[in-house]
N, C-alpha and C positions, 0 to 999 in steps of 0.2 A: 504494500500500500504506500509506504513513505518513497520506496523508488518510483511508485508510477506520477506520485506529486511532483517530486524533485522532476522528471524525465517532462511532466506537462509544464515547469517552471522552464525549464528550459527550452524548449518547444517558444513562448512567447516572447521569451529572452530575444530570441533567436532572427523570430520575423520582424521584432522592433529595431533590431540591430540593422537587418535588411533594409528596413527601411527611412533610416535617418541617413546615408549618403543623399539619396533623391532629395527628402526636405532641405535640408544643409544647402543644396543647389540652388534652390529656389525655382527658377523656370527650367530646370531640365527636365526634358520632355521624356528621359530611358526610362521605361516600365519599373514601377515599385511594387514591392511585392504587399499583397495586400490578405488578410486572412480572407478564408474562402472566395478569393478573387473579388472582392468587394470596393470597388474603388470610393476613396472619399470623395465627395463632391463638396464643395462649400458654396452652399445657397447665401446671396445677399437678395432680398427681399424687404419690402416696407410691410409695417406691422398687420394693416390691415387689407392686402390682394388674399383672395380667397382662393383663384387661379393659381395660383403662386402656390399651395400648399397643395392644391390637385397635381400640380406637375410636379413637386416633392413626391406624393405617393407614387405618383406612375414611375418616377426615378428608382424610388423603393422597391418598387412590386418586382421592377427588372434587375435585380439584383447591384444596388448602389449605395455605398452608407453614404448616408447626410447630415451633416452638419450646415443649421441656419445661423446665420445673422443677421437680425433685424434693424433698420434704418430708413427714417425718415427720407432719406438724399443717397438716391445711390448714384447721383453725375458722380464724384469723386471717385469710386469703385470701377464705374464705366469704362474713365479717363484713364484709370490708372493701368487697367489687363487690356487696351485698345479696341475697344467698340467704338467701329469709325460713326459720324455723326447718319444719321437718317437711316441708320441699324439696330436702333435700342429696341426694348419688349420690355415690360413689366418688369422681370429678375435678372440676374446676373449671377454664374457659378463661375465655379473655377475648380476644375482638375486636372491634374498632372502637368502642369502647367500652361493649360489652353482655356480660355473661358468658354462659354456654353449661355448663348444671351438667347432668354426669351422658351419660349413652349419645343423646343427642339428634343424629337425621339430620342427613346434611349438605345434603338438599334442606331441611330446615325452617330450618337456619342460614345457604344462601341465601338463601330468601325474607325473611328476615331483613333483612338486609344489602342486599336490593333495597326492602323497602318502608319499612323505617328508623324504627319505631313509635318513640311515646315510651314508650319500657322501662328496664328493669334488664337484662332477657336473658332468654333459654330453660330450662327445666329439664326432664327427667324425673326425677321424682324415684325413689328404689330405684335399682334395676337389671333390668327385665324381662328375661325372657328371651325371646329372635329379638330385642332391639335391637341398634343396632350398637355391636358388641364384644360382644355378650352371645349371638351366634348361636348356633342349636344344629345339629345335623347333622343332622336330619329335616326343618329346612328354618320350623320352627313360631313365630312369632311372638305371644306373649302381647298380646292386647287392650292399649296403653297411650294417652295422651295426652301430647302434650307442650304445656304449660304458657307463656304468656308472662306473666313478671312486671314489672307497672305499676311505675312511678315512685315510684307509693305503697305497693307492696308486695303489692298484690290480686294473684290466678292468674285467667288465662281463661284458655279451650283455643284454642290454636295449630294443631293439628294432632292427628292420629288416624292409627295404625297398630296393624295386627293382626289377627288370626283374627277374625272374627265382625262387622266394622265396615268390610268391604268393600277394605280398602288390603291 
C-alpha cells in the first residue's frame, strides 16, 4: 500500500516536472504534457456573457481543462495575445501558446494543437449562431469560418461550418 502511494506521488511528481519547461517559455508553442491529455485552456470572459460559459462547457465536454478569469475589459487581454482589430467575439482563451477568440470548435482547437502552425490563434469572429455556445434549439447553424491568424496578423480560413457549406 505505502509503495503504491509513494509510486502514484511520483507518477504526479513526474508530469508537473514535464511540464514546467513549456510554462517557463511562455509562448512556446512544443506540446506539454498534460494528464489525461487535457489541455488547459485559460478563458478570459466578462462576468456576466452566459454564451461564454456555454462555450466553457462544450470546451469541457471535448475533453479541455478550464481555467476562467473574469473581467470587466478584456481590450487589454485582446491586445496583448494579438487579436487583430474587426476579429474580436465575446471571450478570449489562451492555450499553449495560441489564443482561441470567440465561439471557435473544439475539433478546430485540436487540430490546432496537433498540427502547431506558426500563428497567433483561432478566431471566429461575432458570435454566429448554431456555434458552440451560440446553439439554437432547431438545431441551425449559420454558415461561418473560422479564421487562423498568422504571426503577422493576416486571416486564412481554418475551417468551415454551417448550413449550406456541407459541415
Amino acid at each position: 500500500m505505502k509503495n503504491m502511494v509513494l509510486s502514484n506521488i511520483l507518477k504526479v511528481v513526474s508530469l508537473v516536472v514535464l511540464a514546467l519547461p513549456g510554462l517557463a517559455a511562455g509562448q512556446d508553442r512544443s506540446p506539454v504534457e498534460h494528464p489525461l491529455d487535457r489541455p488547459l485552456v485559460t478563458v478570459h470572459k466578462t462576468p456576466w456573457c452566459g454564451c461564454c460559459s456555454l462555450w466553457i462547457e462544450h470546451m469541457r465536454e471535448h475533453g479541455f481543462e478550464i481555467s476562467v478569469i473574469e473581467a470587466a475589459d478584456l481590450g487589454p487581454v485582446k491586445q496583448r495575445v494579438g487579436v487583430p482589430a474587426g476579429k474580436g467575439s465575446c471571450h478570449t482563451a489562451e492555450v499553449e501558446g495560441y489564443f482561441i477568440e470567440g465561439h471557435v470548435p473544439a475539433e478546430d482547437v485540436r487540430r490546432l494543437l496537433a498540427e502547431r502552425p506558426a500563428a497567433r490563434g483561432l478566431t471566429v469572429p461575432g458570435m454566429p449562431a448554431g456555434s458552440p455556445g451560440m446553439e439554437r434549439p432547431d438545431g441551425y447553424v449559420q454558415p461561418y469560418s473560422v479564421e487562423l491568424i498568422g504571426e503577422d496578423g493576416s486571416a486564412s480560413e481554418w475551417a468551415r461550418h454551417g448550413a449550406g457549406w456541407g459541415n
